[in-house]
VMD Tcl script that builds the backbone (N, CA, C; Angstrom):
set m [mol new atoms 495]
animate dup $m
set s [atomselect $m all]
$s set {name element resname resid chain x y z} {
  {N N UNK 1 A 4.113 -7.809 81.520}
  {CA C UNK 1 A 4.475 -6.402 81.632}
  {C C UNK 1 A 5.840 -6.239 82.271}
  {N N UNK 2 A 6.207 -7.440 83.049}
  {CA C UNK 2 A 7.586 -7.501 83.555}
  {C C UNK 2 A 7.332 -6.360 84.571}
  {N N UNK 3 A 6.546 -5.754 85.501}
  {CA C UNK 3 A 7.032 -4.385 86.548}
  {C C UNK 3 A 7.065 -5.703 87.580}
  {N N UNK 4 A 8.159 -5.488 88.266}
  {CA C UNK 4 A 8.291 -6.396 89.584}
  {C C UNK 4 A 7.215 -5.973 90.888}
  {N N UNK 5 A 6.753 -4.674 90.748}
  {CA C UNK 5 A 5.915 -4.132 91.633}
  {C C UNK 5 A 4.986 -3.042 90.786}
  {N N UNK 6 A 3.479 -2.682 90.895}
  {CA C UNK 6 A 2.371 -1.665 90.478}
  {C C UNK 6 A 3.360 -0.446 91.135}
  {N N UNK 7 A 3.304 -0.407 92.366}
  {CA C UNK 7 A 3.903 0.131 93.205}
  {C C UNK 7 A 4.777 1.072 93.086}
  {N N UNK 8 A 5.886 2.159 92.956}
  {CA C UNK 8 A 7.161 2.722 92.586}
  {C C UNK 8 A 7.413 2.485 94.247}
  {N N UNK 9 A 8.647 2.935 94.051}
  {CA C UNK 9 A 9.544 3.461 95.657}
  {C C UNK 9 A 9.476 5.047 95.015}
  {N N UNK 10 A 10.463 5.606 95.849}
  {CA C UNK 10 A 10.880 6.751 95.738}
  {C C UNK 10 A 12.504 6.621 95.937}
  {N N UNK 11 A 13.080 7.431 95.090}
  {CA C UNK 11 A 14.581 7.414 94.883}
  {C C UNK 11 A 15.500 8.831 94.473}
  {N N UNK 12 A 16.290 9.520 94.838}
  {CA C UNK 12 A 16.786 10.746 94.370}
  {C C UNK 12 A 17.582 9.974 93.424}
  {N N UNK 13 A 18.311 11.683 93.066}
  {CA C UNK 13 A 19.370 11.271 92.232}
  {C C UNK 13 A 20.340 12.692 92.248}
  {N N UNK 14 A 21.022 12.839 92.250}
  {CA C UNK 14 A 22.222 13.799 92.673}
  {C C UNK 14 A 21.927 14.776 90.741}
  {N N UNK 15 A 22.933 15.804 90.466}
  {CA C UNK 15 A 22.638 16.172 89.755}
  {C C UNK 15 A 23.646 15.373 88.064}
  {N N UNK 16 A 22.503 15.138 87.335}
  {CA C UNK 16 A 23.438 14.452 86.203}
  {C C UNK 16 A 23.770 14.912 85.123}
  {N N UNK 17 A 24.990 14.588 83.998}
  {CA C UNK 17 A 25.818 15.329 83.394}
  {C C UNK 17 A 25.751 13.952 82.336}
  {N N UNK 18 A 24.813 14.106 81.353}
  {CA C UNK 18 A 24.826 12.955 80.474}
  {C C UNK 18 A 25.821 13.297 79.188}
  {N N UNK 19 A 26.151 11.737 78.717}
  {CA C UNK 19 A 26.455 12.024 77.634}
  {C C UNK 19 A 25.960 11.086 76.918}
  {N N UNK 20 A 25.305 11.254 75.094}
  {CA C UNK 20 A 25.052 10.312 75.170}
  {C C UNK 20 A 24.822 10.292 73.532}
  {N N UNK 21 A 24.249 9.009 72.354}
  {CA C UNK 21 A 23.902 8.836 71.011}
  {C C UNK 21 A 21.946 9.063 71.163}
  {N N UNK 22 A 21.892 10.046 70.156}
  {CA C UNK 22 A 20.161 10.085 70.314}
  {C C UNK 22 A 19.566 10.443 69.103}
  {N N UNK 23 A 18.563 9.627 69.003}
  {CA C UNK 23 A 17.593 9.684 68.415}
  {C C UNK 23 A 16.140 10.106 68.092}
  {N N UNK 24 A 15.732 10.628 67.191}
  {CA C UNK 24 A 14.170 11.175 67.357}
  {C C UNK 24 A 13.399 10.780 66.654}
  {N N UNK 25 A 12.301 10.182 67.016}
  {CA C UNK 25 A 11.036 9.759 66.151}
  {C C UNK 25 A 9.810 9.295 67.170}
  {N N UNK 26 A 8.429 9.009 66.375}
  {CA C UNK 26 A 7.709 7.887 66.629}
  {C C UNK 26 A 7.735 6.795 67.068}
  {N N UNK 27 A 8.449 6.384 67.956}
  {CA C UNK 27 A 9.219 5.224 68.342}
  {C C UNK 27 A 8.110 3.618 68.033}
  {N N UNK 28 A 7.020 4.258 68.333}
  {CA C UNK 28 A 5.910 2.387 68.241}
  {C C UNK 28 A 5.310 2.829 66.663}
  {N N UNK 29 A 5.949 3.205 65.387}
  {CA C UNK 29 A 5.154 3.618 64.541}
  {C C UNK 29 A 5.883 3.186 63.404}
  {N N UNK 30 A 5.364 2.305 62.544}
  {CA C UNK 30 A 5.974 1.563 61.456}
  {C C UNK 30 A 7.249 1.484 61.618}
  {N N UNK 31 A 7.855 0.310 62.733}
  {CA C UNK 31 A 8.624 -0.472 63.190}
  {C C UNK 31 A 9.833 0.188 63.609}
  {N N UNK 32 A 9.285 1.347 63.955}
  {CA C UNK 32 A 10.686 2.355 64.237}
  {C C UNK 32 A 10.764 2.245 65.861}
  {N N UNK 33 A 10.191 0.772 66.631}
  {CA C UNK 33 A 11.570 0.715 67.945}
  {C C UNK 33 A 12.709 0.562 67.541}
  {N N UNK 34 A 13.126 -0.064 66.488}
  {CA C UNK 34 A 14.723 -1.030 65.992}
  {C C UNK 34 A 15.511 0.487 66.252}
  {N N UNK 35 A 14.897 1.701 66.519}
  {CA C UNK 35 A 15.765 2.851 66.442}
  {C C UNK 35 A 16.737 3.083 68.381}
  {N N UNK 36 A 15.825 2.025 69.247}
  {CA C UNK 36 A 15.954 2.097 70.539}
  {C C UNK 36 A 17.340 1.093 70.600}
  {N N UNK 37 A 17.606 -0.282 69.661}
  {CA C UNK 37 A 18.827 -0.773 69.872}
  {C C UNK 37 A 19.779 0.073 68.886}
  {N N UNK 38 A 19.399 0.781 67.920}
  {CA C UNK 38 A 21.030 1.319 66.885}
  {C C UNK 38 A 21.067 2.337 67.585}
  {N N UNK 39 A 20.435 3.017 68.885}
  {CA C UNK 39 A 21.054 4.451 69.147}
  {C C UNK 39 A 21.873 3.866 70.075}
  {N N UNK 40 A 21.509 2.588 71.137}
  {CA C UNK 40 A 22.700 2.015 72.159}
  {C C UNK 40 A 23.793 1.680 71.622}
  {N N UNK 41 A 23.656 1.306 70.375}
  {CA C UNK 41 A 25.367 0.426 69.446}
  {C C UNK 41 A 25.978 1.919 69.069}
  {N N UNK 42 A 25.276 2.584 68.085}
  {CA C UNK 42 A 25.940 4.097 67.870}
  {C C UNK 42 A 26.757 4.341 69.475}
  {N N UNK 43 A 26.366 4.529 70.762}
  {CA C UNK 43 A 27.137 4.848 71.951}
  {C C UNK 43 A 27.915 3.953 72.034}
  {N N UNK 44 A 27.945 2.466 71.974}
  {CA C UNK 44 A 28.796 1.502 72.437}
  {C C UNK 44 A 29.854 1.681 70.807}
  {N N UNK 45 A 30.081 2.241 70.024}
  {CA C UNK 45 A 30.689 1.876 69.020}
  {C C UNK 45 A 31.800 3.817 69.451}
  {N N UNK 46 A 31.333 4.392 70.548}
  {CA C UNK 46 A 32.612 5.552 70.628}
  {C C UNK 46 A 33.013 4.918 71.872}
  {N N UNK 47 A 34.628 5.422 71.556}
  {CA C UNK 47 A 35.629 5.446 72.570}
  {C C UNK 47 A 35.660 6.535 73.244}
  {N N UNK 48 A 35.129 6.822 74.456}
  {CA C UNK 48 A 35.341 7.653 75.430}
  {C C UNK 48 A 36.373 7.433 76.690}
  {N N UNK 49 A 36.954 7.952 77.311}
  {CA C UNK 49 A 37.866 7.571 77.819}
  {C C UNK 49 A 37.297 7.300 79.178}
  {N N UNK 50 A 37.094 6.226 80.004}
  {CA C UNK 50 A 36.934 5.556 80.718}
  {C C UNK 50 A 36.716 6.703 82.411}
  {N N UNK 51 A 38.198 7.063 82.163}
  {CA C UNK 51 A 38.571 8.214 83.331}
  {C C UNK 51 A 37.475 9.514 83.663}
  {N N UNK 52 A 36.159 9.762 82.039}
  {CA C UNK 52 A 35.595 10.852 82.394}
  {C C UNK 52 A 34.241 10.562 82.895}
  {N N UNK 53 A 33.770 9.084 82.631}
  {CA C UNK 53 A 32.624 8.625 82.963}
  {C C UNK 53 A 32.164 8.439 85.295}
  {N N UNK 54 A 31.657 8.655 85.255}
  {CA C UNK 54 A 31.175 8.814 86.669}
  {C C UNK 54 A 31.467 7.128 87.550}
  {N N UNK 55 A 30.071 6.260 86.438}
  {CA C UNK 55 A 30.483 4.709 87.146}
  {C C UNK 55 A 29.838 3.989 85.715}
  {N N UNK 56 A 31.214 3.218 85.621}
  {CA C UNK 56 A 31.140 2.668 84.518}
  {C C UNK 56 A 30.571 1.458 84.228}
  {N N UNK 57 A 29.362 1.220 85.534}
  {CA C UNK 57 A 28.473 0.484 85.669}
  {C C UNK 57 A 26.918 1.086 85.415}
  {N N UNK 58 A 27.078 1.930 85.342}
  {CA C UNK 58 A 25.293 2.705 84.971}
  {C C UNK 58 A 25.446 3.253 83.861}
  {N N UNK 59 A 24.395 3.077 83.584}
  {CA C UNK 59 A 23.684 3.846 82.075}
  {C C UNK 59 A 22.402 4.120 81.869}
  {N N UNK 60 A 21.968 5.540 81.061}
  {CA C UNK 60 A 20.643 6.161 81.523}
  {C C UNK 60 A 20.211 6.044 80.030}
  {N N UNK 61 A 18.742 5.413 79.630}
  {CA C UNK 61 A 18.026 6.129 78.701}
  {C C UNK 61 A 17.393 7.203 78.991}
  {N N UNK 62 A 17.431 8.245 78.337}
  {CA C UNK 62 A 16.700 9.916 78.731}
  {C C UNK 62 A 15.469 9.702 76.970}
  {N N UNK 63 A 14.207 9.950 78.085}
  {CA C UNK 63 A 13.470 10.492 76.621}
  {C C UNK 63 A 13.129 12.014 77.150}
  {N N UNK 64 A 13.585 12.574 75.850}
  {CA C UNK 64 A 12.973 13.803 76.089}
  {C C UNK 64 A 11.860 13.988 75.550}
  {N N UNK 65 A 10.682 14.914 76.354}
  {CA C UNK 65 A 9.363 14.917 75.287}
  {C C UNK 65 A 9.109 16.632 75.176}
  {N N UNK 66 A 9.473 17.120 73.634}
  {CA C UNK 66 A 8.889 18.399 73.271}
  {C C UNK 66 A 7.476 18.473 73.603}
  {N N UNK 67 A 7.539 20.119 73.546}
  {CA C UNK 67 A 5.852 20.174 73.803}
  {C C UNK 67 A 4.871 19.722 72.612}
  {N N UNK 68 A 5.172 19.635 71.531}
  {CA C UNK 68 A 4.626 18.800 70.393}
  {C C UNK 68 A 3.959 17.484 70.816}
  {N N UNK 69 A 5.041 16.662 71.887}
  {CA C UNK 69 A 5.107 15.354 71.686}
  {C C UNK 69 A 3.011 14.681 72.121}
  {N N UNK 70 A 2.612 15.568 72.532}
  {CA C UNK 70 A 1.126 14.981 72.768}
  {C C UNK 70 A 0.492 15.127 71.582}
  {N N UNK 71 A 0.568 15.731 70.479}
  {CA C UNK 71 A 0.179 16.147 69.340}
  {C C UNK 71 A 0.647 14.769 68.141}
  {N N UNK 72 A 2.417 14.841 67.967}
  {CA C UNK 72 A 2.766 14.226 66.808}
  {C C UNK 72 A 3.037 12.583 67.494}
  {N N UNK 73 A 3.527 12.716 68.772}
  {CA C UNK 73 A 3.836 11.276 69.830}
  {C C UNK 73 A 5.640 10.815 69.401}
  {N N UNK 74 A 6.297 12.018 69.369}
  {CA C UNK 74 A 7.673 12.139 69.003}
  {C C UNK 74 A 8.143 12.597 69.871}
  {N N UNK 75 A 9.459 11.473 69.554}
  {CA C UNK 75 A 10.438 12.415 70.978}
  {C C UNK 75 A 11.742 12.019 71.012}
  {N N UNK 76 A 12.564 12.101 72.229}
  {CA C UNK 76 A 13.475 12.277 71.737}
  {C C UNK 76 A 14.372 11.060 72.713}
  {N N UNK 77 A 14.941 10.391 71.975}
  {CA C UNK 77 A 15.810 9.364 72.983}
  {C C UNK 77 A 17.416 8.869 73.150}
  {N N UNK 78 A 17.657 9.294 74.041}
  {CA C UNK 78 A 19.154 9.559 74.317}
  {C C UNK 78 A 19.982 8.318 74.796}
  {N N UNK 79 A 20.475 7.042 74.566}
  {CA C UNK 79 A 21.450 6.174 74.947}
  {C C UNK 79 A 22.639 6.959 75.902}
  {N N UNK 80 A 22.906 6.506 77.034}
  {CA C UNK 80 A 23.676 7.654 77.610}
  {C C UNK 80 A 24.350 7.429 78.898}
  {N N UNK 81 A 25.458 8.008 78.572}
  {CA C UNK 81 A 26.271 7.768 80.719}
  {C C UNK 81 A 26.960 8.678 81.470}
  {N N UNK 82 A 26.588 9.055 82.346}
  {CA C UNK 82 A 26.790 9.877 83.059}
  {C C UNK 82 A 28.404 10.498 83.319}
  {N N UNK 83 A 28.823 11.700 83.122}
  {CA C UNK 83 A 30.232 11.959 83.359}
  {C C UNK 83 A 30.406 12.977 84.152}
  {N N UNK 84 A 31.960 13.162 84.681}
  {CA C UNK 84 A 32.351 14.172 86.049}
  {C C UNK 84 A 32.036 15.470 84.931}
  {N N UNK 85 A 32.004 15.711 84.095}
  {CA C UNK 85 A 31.838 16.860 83.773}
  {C C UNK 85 A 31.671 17.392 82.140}
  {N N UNK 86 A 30.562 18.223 82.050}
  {CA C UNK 86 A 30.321 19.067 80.623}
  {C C UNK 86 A 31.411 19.770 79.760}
  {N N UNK 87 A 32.444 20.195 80.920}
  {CA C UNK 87 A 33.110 20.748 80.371}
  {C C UNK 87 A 34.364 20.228 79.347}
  {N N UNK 88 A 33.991 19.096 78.367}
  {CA C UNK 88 A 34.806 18.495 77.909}
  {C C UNK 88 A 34.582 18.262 76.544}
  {N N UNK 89 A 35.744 18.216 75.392}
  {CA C UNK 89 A 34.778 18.251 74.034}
  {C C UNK 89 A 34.995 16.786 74.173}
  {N N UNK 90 A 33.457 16.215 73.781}
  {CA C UNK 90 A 33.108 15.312 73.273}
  {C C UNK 90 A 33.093 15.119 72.150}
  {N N UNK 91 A 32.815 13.466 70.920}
  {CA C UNK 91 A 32.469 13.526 69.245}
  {C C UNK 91 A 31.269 14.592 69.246}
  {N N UNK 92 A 31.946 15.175 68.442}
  {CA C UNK 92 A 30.011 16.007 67.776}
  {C C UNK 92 A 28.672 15.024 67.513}
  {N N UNK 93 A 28.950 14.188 67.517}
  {CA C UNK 93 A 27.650 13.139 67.097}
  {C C UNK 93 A 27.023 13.068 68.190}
  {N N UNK 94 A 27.299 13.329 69.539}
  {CA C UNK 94 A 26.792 12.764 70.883}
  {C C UNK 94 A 26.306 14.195 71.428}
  {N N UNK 95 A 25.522 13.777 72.171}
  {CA C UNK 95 A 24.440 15.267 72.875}
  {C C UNK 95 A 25.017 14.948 74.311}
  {N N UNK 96 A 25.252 16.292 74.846}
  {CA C UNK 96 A 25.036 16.455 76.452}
  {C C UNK 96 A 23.690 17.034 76.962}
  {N N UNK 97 A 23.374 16.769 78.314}
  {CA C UNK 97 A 22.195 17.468 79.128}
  {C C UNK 97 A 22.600 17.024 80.143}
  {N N UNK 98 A 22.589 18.580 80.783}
  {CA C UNK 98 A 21.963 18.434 82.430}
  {C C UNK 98 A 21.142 18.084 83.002}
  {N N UNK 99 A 20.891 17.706 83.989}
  {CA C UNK 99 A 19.612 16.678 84.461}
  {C C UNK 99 A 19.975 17.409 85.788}
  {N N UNK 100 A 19.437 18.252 87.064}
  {CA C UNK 100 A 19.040 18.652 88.088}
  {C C UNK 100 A 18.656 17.552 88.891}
  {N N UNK 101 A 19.617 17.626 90.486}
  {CA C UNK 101 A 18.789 16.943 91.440}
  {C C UNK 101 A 17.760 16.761 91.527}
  {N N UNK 102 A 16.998 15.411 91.741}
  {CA C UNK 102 A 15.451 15.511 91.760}
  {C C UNK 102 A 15.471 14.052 92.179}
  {N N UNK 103 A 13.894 14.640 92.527}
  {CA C UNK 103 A 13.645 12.938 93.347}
  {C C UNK 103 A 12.427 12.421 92.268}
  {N N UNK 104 A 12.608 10.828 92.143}
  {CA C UNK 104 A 11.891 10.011 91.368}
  {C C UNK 104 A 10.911 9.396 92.070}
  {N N UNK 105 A 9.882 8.794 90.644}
  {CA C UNK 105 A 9.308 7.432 91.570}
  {C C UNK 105 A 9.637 6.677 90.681}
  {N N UNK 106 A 10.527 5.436 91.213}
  {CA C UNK 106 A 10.682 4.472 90.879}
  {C C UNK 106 A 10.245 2.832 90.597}
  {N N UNK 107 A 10.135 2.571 89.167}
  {CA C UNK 107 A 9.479 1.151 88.978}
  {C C UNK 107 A 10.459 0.122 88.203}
  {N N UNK 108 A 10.519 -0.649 89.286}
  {CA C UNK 108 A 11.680 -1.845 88.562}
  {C C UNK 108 A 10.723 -3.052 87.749}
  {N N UNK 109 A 11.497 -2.866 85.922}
  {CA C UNK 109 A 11.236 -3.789 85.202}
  {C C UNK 109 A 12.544 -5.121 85.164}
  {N N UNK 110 A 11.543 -6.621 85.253}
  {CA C UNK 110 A 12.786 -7.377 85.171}
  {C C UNK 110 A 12.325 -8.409 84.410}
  {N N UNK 111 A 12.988 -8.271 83.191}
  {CA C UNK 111 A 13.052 -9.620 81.866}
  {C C UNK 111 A 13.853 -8.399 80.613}
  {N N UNK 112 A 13.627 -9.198 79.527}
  {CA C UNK 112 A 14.021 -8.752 78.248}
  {C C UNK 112 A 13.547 -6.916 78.274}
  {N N UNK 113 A 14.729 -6.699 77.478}
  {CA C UNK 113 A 14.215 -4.779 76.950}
  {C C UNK 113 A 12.912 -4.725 76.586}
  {N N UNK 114 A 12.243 -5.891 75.891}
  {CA C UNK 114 A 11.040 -5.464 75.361}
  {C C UNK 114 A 9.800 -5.504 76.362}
  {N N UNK 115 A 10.315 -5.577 77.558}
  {CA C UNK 115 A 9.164 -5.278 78.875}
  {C C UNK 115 A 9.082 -3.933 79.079}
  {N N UNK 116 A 9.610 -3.524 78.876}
  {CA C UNK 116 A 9.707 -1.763 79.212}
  {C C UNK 116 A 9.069 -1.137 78.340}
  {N N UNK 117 A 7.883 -1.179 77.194}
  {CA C UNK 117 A 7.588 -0.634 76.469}
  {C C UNK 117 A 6.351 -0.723 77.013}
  {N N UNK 118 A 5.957 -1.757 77.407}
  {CA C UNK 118 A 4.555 -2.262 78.573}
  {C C UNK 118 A 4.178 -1.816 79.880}
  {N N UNK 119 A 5.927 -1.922 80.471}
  {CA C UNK 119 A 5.725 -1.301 81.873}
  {C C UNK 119 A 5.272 0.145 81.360}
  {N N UNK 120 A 6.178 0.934 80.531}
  {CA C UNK 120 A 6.292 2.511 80.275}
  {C C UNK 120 A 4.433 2.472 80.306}
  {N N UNK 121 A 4.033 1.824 79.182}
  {CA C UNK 121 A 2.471 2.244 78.991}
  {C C UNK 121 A 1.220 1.690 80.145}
  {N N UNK 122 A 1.682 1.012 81.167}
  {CA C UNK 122 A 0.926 0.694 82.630}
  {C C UNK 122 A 1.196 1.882 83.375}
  {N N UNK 123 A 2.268 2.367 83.789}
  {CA C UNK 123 A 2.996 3.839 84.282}
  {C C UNK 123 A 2.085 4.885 84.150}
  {N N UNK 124 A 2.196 5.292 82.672}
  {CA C UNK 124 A 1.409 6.132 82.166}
  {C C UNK 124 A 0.181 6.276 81.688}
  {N N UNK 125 A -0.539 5.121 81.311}
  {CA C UNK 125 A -2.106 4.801 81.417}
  {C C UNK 125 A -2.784 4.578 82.292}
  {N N UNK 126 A -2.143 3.839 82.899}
  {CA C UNK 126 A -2.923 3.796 84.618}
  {C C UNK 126 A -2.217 3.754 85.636}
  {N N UNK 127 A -1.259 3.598 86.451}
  {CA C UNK 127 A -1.187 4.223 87.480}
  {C C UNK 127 A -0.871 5.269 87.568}
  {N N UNK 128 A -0.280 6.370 86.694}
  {CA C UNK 128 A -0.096 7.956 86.661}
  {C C UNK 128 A -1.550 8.928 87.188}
  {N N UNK 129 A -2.745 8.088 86.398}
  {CA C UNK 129 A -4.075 9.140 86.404}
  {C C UNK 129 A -4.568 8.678 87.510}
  {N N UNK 130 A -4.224 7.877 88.074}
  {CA C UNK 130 A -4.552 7.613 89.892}
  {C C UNK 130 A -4.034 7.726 91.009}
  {N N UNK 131 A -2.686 8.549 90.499}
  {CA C UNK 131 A -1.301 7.978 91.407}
  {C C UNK 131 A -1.765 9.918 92.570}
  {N N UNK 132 A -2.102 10.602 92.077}
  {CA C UNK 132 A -2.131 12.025 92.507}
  {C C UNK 132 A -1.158 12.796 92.661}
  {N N UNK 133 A 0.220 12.528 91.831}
  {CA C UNK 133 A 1.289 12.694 91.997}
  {C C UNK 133 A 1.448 13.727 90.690}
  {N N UNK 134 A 2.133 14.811 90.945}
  {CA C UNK 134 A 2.913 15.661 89.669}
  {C C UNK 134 A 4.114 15.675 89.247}
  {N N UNK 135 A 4.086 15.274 88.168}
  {CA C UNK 135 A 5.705 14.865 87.424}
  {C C UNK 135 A 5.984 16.128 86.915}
  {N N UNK 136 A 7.324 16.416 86.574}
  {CA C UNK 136 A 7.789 17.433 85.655}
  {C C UNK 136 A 7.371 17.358 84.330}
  {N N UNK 137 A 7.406 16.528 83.521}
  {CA C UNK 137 A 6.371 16.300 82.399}
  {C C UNK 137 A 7.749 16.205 81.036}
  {N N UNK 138 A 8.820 16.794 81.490}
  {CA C UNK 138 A 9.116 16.835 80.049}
  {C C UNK 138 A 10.259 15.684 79.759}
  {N N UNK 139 A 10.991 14.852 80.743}
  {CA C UNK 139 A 11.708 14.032 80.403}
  {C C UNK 139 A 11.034 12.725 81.418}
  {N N UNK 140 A 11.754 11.345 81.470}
  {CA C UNK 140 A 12.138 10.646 82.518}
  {C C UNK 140 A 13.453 9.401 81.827}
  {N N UNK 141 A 13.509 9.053 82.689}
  {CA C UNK 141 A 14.832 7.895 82.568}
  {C C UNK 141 A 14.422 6.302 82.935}
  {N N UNK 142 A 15.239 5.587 81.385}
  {CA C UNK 142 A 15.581 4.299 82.668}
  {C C UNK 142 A 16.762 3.907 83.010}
  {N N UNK 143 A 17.259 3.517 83.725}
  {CA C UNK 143 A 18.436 3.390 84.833}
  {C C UNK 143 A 18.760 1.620 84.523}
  {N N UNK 144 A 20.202 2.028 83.926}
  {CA C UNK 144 A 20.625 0.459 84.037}
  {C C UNK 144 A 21.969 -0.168 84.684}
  {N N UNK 145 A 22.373 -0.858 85.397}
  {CA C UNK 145 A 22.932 -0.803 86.350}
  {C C UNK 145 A 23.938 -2.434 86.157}
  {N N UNK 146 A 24.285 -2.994 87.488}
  {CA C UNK 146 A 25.009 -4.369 86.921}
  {C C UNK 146 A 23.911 -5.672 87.459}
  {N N UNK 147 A 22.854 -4.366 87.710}
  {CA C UNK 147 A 21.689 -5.991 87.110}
  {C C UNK 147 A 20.997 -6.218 85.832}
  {N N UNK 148 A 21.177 -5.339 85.223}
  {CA C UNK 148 A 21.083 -5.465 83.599}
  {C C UNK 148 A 22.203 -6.930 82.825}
  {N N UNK 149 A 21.520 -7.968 82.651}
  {CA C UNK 149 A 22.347 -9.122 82.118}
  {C C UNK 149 A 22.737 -9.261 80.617}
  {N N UNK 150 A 21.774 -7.879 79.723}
  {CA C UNK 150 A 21.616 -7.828 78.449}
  {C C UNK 150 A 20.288 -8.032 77.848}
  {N N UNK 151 A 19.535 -7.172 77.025}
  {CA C UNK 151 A 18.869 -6.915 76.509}
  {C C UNK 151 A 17.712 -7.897 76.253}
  {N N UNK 152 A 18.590 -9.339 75.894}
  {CA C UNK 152 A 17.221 -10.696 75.684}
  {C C UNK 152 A 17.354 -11.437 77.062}
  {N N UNK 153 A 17.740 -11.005 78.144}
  {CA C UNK 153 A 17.957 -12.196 79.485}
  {C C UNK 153 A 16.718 -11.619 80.169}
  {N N UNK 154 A 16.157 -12.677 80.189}
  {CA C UNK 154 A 15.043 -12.951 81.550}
  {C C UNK 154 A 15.189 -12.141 83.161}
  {N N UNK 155 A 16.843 -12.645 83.109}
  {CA C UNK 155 A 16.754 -12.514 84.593}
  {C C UNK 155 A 17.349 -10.971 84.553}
  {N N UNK 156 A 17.239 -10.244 83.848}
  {CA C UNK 156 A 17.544 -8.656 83.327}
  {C C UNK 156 A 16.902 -7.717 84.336}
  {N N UNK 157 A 17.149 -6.813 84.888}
  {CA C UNK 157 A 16.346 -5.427 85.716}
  {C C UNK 157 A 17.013 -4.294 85.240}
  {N N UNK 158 A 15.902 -3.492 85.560}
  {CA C UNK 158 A 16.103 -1.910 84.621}
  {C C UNK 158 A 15.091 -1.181 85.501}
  {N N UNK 159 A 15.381 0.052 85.690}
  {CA C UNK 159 A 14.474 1.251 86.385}
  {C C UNK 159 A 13.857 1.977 86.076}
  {N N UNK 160 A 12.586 2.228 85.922}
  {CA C UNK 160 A 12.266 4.033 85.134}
  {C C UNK 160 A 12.110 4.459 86.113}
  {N N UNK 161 A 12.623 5.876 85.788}
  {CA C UNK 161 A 12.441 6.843 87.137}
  {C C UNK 161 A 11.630 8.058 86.192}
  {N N UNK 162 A 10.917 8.373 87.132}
  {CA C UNK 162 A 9.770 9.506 86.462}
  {C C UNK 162 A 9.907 10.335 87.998}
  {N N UNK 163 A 10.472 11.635 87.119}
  {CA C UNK 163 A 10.751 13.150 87.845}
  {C C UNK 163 A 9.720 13.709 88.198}
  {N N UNK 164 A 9.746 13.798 89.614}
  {CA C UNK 164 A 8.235 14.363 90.417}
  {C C UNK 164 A 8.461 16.312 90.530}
  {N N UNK 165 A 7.934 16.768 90.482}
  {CA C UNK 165 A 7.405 18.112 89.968}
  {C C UNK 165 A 8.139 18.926 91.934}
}
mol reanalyze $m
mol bondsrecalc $m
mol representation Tube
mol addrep $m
């Protein structure tokens, strides 16, 4: 499952100003994860100018989940990095969102990307319905940082942070 701890911490986060390549679907449903690496290359394939990004060491996956998403299990997933500001035209291909101060609970996954699909469903199958804790419900993030070594490395770490209510 790769979670380094059952456990979360707790962690804020100041208010964020994403930018980012996104995608929407079924993500575990006739082989449509492969949509979780072409939305990161779609972002890594624009030139943004260096100067507007916040720290050009982090990067956020955002899923967003419509109110549908308990019904069809669709949603919405954003490749994405944080910048000083909205007020800037970006390519039209790329989505912005605000993201509001808020405090997380945090669970560090560490091996390959494909641990995080395991941790996500331990999170949310079982320790969520025991945890007594209220999330906001409609997004969360994972947080990647310069302990991220790349996508197939072992010695890889990544964060989900799930927005407490």
């Amino acid at each position: 499952m790769g979670l380094i701890s059952t456990e979360p911490t707790r962690f804020a986060l100041p208010d964020l100003k994403l930018v980012g390549a996104c995608s929407f679907a079924n993500f575990f449903e006739n082989g449509q994860q492969v949509l979780f690496g072409e939305t990161w290359e779609r972002l890594r394939q624009d030139t943004i100018d260096d100067s507007l990004r916040t720290n050009l060491n982090e990067w956020f996956g955002l899923e967003l989940y419509p109110a549908e998403f308990k019904q069809d299990r669709h949603w919405y997933y954003a490749a994405s990095f944080a910048v000083k500001s909205l007020d800037v035209e970006y390519p039209s291909h790329l989505i912005s969102r605000f993201i509001p101060t808020a405090e997380y609970v945090k669970f560090t996954v560490k091996g390959p990307v494909t641990e995080i699909g395991p941790a996500f469903r331990h999170i949310y199958d079982s320790w969520l319905p025991q945890a007594g804790v209220q999330l906001k419900g409609y997004y969360d993030l994972e947080y990647y940082d310069e302990r991220f070594k790349g996508p197939c490395d072992a010695e890889s770490m990544m964060d989900i942070l799930l927005p407490l209510a």
